[in-house]
MITOR-391585 format. One record per residue (C-alpha): chain; residue number from 1; residue in three letters; x, y, z. Coordinates in Angstrom, 2 decimals, decimal comma. Example, Ala and Ser with C-alpha at 12.3 -4.5 7.8 and 13.67 -1.06 7.14 Angstrom:
! residues 2
   unit   pos   code         u         v         w
      A     1    ALA     12,30     -4,50      7,80
      A     2    SER     13,67     -1,06      7,14
***
This chain:
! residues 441
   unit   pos   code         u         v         w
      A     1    UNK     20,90      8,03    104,10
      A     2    UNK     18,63      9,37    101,29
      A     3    UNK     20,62     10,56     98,24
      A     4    UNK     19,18     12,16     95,45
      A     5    UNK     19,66     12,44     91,26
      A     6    UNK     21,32     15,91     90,29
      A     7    UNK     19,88     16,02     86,94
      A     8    UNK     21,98     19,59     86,51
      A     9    UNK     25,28     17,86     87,16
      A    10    UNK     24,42     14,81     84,98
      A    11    UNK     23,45     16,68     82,08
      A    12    UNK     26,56     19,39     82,31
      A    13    UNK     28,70     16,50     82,35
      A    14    UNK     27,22     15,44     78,47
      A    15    UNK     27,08     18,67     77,54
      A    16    UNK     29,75     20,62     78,57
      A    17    UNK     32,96     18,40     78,51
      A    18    UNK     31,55     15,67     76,94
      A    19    UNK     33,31     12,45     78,52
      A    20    UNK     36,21     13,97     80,03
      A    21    UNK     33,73     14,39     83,39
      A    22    UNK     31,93     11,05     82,90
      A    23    UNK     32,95      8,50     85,64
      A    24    UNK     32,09      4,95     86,52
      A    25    UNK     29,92      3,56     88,77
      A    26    UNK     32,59      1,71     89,70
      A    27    UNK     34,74      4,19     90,63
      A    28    UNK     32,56      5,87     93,36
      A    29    UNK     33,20      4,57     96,98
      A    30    UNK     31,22      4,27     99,58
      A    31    UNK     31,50      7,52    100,93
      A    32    UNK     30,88      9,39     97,64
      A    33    UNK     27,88      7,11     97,41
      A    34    UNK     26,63      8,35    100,74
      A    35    UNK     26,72     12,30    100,02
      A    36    UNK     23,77     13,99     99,93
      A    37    UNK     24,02     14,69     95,87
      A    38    UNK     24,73     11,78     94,16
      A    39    UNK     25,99     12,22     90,52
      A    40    UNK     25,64      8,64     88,48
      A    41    UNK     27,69      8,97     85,02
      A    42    UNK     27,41      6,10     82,33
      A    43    UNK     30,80      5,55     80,42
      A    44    UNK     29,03      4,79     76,61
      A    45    UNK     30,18      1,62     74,58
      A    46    UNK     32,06      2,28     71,78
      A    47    UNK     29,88      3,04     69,38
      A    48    UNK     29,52      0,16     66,04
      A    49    UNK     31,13      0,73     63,14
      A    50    UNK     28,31      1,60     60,99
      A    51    UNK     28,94      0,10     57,19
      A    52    UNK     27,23      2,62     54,67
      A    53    UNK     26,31      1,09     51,07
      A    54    UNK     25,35      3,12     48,75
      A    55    UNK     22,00      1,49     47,24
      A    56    UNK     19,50      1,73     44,60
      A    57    UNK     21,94      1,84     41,49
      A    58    UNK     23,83     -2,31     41,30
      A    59    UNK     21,26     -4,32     39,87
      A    60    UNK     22,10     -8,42     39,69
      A    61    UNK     24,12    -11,40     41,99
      A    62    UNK     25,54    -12,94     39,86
      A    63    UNK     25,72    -11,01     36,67
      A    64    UNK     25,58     -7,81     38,43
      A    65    UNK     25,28     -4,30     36,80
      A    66    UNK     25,69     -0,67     38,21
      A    67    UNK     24,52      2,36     36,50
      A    68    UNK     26,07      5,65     36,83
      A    69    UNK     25,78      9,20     35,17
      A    70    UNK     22,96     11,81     35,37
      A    71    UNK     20,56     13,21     31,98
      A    72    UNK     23,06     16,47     31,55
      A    73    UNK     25,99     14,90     33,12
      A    74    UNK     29,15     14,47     30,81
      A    75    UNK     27,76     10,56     30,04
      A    76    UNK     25,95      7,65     31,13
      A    77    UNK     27,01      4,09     31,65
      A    78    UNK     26,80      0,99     32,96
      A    79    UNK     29,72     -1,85     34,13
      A    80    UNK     29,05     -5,25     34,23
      A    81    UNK     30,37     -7,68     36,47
      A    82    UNK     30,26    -11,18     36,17
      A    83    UNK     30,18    -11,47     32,70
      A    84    UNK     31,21    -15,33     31,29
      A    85    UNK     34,70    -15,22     29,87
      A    86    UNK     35,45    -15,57     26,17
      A    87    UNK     31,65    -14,53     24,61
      A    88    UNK     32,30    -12,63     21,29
      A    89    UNK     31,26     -8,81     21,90
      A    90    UNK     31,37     -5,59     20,42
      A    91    UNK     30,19     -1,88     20,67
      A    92    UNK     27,47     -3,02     17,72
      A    93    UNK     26,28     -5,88     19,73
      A    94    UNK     24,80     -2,91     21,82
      A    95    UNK     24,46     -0,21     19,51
      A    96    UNK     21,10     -2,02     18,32
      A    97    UNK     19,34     -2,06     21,22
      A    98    UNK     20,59      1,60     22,39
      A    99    UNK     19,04      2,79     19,08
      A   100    UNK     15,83      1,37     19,47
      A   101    UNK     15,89      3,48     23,12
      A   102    UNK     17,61      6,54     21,85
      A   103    UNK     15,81     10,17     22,06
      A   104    UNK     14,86     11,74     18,63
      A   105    UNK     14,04      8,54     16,67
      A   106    UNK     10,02      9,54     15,40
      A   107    UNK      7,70     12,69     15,94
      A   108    UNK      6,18     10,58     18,78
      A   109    UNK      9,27     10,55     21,16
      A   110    UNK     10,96     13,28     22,52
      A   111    UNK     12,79     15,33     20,10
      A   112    UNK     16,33     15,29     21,77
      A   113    UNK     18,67     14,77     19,23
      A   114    UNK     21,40     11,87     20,67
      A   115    UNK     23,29      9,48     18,92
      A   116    UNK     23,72      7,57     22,26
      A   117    UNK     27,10      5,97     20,50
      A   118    UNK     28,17      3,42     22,95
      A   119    UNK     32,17      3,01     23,77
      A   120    UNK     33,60     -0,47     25,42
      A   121    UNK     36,47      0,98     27,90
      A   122    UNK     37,04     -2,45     29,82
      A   123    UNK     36,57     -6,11     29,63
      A   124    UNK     37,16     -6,91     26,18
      A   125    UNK     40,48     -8,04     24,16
      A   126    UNK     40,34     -9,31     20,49
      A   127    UNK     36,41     -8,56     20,75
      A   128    UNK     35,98    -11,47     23,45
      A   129    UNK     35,14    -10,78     26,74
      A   130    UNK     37,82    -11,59     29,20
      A   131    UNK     36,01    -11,94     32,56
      A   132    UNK     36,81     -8,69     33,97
      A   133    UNK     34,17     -5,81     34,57
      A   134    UNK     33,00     -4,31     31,27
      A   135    UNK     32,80     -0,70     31,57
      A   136    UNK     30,43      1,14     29,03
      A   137    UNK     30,03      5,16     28,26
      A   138    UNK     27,72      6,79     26,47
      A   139    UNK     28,39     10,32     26,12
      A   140    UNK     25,72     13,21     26,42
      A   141    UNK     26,18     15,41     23,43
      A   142    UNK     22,99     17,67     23,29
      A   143    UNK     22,41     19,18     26,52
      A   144    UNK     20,11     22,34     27,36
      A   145    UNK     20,14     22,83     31,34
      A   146    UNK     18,55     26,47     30,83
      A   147    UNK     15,38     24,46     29,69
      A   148    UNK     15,07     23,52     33,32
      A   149    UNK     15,72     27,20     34,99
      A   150    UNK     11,97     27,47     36,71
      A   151    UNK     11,83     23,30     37,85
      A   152    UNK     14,90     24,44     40,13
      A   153    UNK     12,30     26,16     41,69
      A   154    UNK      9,27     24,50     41,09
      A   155    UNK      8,64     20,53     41,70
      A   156    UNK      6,94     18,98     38,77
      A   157    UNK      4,02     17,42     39,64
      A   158    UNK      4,11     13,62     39,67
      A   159    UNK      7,81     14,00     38,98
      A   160    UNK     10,98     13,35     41,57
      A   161    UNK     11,39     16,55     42,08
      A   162    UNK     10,06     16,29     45,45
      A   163    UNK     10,88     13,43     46,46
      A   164    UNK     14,53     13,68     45,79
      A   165    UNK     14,67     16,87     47,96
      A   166    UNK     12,65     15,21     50,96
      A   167    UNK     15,20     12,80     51,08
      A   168    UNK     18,78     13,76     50,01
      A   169    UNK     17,92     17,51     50,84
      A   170    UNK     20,05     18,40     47,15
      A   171    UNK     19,31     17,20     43,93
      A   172    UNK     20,42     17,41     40,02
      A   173    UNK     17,74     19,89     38,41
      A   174    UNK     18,75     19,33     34,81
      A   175    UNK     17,10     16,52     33,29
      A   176    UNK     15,82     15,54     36,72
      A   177    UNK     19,26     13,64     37,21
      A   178    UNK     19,03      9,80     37,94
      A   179    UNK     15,49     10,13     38,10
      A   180    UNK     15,42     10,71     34,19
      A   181    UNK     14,92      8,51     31,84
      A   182    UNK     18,66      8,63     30,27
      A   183    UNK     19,42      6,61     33,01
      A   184    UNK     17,98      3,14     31,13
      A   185    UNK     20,79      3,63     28,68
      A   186    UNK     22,99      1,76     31,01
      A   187    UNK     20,46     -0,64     31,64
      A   188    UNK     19,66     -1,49     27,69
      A   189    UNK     23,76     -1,68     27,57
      A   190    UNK     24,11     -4,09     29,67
      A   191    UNK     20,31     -6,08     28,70
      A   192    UNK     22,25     -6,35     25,14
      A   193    UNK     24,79     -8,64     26,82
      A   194    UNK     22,47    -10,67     28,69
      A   195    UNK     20,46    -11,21     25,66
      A   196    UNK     23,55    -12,25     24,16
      A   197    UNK     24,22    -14,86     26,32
      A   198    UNK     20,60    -16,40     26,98
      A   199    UNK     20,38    -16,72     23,11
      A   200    UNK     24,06    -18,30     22,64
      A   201    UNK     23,66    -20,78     25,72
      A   202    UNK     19,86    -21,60     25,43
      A   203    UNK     18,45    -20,11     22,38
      A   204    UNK     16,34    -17,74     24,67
      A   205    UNK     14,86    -14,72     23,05
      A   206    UNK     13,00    -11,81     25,04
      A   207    UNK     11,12     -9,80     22,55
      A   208    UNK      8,62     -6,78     23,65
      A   209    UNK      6,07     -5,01     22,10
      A   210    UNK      3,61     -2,25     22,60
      A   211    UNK      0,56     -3,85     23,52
      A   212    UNK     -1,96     -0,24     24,46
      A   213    UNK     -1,44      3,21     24,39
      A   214    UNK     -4,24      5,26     26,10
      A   215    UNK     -7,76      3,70     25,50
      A   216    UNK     -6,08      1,75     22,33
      A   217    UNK     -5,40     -1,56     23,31
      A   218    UNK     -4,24     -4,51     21,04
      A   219    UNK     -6,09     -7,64     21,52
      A   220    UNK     -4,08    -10,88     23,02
      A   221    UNK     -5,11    -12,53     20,13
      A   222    UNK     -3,72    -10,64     17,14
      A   223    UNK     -0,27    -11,50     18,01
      A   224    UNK      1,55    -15,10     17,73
      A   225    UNK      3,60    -15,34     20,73
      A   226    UNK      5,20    -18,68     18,75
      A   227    UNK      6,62    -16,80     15,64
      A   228    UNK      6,54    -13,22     16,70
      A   229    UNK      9,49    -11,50     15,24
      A   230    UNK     11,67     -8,49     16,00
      A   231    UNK     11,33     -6,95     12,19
      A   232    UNK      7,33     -7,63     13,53
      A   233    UNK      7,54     -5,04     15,89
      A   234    UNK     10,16     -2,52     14,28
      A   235    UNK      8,06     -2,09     11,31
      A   236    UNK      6,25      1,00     12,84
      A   237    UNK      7,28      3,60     15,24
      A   238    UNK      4,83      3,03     17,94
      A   239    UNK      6,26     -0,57     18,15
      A   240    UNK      2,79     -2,66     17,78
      A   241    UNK      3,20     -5,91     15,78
      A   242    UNK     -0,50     -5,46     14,48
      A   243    UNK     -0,51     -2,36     11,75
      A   244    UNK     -3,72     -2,12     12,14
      A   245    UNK     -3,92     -0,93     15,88
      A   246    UNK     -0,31      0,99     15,16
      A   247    UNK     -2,04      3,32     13,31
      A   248    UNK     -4,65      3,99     15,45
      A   249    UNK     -1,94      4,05     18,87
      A   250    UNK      0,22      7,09     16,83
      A   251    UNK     -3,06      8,45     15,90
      A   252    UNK     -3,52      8,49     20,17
      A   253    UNK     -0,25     10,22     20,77
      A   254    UNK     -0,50     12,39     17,90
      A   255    UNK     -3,68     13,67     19,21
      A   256    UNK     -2,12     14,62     23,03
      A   257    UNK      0,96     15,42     20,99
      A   258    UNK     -0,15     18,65     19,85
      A   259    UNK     -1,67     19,81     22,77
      A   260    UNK      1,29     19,67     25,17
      A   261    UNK     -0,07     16,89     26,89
      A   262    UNK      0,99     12,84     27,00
      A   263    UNK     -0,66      9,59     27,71
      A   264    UNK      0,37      6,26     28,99
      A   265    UNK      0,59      2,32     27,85
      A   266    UNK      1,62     -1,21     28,44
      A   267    UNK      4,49     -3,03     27,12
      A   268    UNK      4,21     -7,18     26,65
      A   269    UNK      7,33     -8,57     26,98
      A   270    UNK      6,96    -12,63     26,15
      A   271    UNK     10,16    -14,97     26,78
      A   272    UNK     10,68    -18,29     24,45
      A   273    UNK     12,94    -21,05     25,12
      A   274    UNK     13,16    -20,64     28,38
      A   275    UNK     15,58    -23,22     30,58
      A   276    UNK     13,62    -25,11     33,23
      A   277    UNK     14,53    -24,48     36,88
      A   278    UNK     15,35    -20,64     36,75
      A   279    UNK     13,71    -18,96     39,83
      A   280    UNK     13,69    -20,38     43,37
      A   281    UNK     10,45    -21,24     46,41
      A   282    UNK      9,75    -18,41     48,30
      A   283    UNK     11,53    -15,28     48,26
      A   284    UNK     13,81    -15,06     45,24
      A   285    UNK     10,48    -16,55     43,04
      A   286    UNK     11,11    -15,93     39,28
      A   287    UNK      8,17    -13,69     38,89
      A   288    UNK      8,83    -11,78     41,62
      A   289    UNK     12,49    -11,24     40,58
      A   290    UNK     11,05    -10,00     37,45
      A   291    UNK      8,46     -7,88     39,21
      A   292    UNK     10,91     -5,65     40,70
      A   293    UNK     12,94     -5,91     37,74
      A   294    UNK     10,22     -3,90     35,69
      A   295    UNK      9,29     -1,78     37,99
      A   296    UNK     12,86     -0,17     39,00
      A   297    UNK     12,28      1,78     35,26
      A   298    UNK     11,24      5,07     35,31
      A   299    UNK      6,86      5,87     35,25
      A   300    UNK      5,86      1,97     35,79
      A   301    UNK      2,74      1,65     37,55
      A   302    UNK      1,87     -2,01     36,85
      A   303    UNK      3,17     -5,29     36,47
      A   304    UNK      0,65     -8,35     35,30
      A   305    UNK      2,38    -11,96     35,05
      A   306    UNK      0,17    -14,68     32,46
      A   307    UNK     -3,54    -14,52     33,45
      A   308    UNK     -2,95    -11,68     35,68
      A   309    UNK     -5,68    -10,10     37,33
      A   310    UNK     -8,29    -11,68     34,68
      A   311    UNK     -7,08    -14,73     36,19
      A   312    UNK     -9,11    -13,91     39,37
      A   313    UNK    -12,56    -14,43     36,93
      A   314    UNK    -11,70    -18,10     36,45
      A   315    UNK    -12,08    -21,05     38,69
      A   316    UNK     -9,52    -23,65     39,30
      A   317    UNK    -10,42    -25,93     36,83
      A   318    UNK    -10,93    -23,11     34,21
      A   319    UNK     -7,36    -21,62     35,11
      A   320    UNK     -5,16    -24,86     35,82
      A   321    UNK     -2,89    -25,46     33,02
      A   322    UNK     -3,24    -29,45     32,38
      A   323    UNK      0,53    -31,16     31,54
      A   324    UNK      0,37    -33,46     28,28
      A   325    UNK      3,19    -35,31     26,62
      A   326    UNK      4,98    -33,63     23,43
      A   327    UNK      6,15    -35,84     20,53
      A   328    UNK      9,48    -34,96     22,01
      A   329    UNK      8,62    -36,87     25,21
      A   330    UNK      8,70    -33,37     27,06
      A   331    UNK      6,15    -32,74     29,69
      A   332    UNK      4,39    -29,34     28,18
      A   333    UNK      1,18    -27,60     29,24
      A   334    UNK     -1,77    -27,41     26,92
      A   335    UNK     -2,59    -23,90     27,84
      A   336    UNK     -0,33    -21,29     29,57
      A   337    UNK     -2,43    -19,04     32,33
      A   338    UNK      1,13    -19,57     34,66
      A   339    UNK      2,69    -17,54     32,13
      A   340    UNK      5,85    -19,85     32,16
      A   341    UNK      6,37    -20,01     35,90
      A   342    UNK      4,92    -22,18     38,23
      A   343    UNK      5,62    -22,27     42,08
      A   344    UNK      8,37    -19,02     41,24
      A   345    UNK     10,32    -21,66     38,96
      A   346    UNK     10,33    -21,54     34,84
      A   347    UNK      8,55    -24,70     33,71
      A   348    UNK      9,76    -24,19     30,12
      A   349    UNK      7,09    -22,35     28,36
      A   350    UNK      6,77    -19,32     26,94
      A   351    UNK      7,13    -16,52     29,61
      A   352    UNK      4,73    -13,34     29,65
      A   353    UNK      4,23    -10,74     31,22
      A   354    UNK      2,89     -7,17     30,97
      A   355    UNK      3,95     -3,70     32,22
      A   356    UNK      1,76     -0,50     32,34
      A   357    UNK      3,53      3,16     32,42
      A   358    UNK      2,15      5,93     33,60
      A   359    UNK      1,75      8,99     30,85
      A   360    UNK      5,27     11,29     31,15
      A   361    UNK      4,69     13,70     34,02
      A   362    UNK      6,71     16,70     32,51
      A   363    UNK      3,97     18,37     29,94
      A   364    UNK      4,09     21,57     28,15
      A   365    UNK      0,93     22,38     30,13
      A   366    UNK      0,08     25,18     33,23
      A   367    UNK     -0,35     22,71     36,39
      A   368    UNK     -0,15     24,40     39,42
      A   369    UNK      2,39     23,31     42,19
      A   370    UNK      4,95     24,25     45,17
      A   371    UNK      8,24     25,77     44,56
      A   372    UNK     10,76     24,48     47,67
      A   373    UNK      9,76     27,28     49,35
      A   374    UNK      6,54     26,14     50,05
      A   375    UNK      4,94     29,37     48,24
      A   376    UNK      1,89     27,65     45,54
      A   377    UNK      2,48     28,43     42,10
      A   378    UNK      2,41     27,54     38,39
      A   379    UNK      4,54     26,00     36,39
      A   380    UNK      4,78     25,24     32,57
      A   381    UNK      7,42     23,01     31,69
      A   382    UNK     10,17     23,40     29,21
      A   383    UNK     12,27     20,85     27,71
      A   384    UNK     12,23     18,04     25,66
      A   385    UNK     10,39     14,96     26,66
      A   386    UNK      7,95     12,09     24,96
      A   387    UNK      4,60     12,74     24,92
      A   388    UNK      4,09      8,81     25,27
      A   389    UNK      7,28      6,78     26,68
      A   390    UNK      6,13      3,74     26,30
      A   391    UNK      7,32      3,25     22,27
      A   392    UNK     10,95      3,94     23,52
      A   393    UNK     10,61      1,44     26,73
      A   394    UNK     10,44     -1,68     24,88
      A   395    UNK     13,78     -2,45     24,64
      A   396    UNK     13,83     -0,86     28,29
      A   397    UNK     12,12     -3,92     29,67
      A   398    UNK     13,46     -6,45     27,44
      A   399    UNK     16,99     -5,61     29,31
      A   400    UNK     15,74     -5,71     32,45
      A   401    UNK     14,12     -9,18     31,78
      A   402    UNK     17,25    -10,36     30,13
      A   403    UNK     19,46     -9,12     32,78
      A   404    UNK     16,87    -11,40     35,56
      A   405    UNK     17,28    -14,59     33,51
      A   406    UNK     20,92    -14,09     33,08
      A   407    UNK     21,89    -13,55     36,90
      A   408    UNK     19,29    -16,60     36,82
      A   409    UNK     20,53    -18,79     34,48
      A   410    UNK     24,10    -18,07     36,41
      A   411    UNK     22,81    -18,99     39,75
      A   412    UNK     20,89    -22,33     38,41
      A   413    UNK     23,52    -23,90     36,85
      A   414    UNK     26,16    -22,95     39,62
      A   415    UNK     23,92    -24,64     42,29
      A   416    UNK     21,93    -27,85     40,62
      A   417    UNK     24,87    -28,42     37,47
      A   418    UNK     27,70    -28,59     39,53
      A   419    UNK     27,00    -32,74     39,99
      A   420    UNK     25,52    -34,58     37,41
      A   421    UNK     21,49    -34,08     37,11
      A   422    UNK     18,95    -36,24     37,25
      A   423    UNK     17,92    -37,11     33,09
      A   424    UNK     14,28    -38,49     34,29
      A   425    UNK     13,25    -35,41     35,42
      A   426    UNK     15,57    -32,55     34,76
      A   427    UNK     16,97    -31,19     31,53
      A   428    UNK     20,37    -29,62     31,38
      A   429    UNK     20,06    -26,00     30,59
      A   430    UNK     21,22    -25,82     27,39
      A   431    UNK     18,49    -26,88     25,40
      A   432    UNK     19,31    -30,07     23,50
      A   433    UNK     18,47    -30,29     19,81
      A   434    UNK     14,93    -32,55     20,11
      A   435    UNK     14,38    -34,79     17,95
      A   436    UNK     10,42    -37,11     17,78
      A   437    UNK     10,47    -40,12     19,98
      A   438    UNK      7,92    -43,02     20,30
      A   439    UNK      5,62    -42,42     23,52
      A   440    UNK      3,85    -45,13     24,45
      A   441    UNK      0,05    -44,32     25,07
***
């Protein structure tokens, strides 16, 4: 006998009393399978136990870092995990780096006043670290949330405004929340650490400069990668090693300064004594790590790794970097277009890279925009915010590159150190003192 689907039924079954009604197939006998109205009810698996992580804030695998606090929260932070036992460390050991990055600091940043004093809470006993997390805090001591009163209606344009709302529906309007800038603070914390232990296991250094502001840009060739120092690039507030082109970059920002407007730049970021072998084939390559690295910090639009895009002018044999013989009996390349890395793995020389920001979105100029309402409007922006940000984001990426080669140099020497290596072609990661050897021509 035809039966037929009572779509009514079915659907006041789900509806209605929800799976107090809903049967089995196989609990219908013949007979109820042969009335005229057939009703068919599905019992549903049990449903998966869905596993939510929160993401985007745990940077690392090995020497792994999370972030936490907001612009005009009560602080921002960072703790570390993973850090080697017993490496000497103090609240000065960061305090350097945090001071370089800290609001206030010239007439070219933003005029925020913040001592951005860091405080260890965690990790540390007789000022060695003991292998536990490390928890920093750096209190926020000069907020002004009224500044932001019409962006709580408005979106900035080019900001996160908008974006934050499309996807979490509620978002911090002070400051802008995570999206600001105050977040790096737990970033250059922790980057002071992993400096700290590149430069005590391998004599690795990560030093960054400014490299262009606007239309200004500082030629490759007016800075020596090989003896570039720190006091170099601290000598000005813009953070150019070249005086010459310093002047003329704050002359840039000066100029936008004024007018309630800001421009953009690039930061070089070079890498010296680099351990062979850091980076992996494929997926976890060593530029790529350090891609994504620099371009988690706040207005990056850019990332350029040694010959970059001018590499795609060259042919092969104008690009290839030809291997030689040192008088240390190292295998070296005569020039360095790779930019240190070579098949996503460090070959030893001098890593480089460059990373372009975007000029600050927030201006002290009418733009016209959407409150989250939908209604168009205009908004000037108040607050206090750096008409350039890329003077104050050196030290931003030279964390984020140290904290790459750290959770780097971790994961190289717990995979290929753990047996013996092979001295004809590997070196062990802690650079060995060279000293001139006879090589036979």
């Amino acid at each position: 006998m035809a039966s037929s689907l009572s779509t009514k039924h079915f659907l006041g079954a789900l509806s209605a009393d929800g799976p107090a009604r809903l049967g089995s197939l196989q609990s219908l006998d013949h007979k109820k399978l042969s009335s005229p109205t057939l009703q068919i009810s599905t019992r549903r698996p049990h449903p998966k136990k869905l596993k939510i992580q929160a993401v985007g804030s745990t940077f690392g695998t090995y020497f792994r870092v999370t972030t936490y606090g907001e612009s005009h929260g009560g602080g921002v932070g960072c703790v570390i995990d993973g850090c080697p036992p017993r490496l000497p460390l103090s609240e000065a050991d960061m305090q350097v780096d945090l001071d370089r990055r800290r609001p206030g600091q010239s007439r070219i940043t933003t005029p925020r006043k913040e001592t951005d004093t860091c405080q260890i809470y965690s990790g540390t006993a007789e000022g060695m670290t003991t292998g536990s997390p490390i928890m920093v805090k750096v209190p926020n001591t000069d907020q002004r949330g009224h500044d932001y009163s019409e962006m709580s209606i408005a979106y900035r344009p080019s900001h996160a405004d908008a974006t934050y709302d499309f996807k979490y529906g509620v978002r911090s309007v002070q400051g802008g929340g995570r999206s600001s800038a105050r977040e790096t603070i737990g970033r250059v914390a922790a980057g002071a650490v992993a400096k700290k232990i590149l430069k005590q296991f391998s004599g690795t250094e990560v030093l960054a400069y400014v490299s262009q502001v606007h239309k200004v840009v500082l030629p490759e060739n007016l800075v020596d990668h090989e003896n570039l120092t720190l006091d170099q690039i601290e000598s000005n507030i813009v953070r150019c090693p070249n005086p010459e082109y310093a002047e003329k970059m704050i002359a840039a920002i000066d100029a936008v300064r004024v007018r309630g407007d800001s421009v953009g730049g690039v930061v070089t970021c070079i890498v010296r004594n680099v351990p062979r072998g850091l980076g992996s084939p494929v997926f976890d390559k060593l530029e790529a790590e350090l891609a994504k690295a620099a371009l988690s910090l706040p207005a990056t639009k850019g990332f350029e790794f040694g010959s970059g895009f001018a590499g795609t002018l060259m042919t092969g044999s104008e690009h290839n970097d030809e291997f030689f013989t040192d008088e240390h009996g190292r295998i070296r390349t005569r020039t360095n277009r790779s930019g240190g890395i070579q098949g996503g793995i460090s070959n030893g020389e001098i890593i480089n890279m460059r990373i372009a920001f975007k000029p600050t979105s927030t201006i002290g100029k009418k733009q016209h925009t959407v409150t989250r309402e939908k209604q168009e409007t205009e908004l000037i922006a108040r607050g206090r915010h750096d008409p350039c940000v890329v003077p104050r984001a050196v030290p931003m990426v030279e964390a984020m590159v140290a904290l790459v080669l750290a959770d780097q140099l971790m994961a190289q020497y717990a995979q290929c150190e753990l047996f013996p290596i092979n001295p004809t072609l590997q070196e062990p990661l802690e650079l060995p003192r060279l000293e001139p050897t006879s090589i036979s021509p």
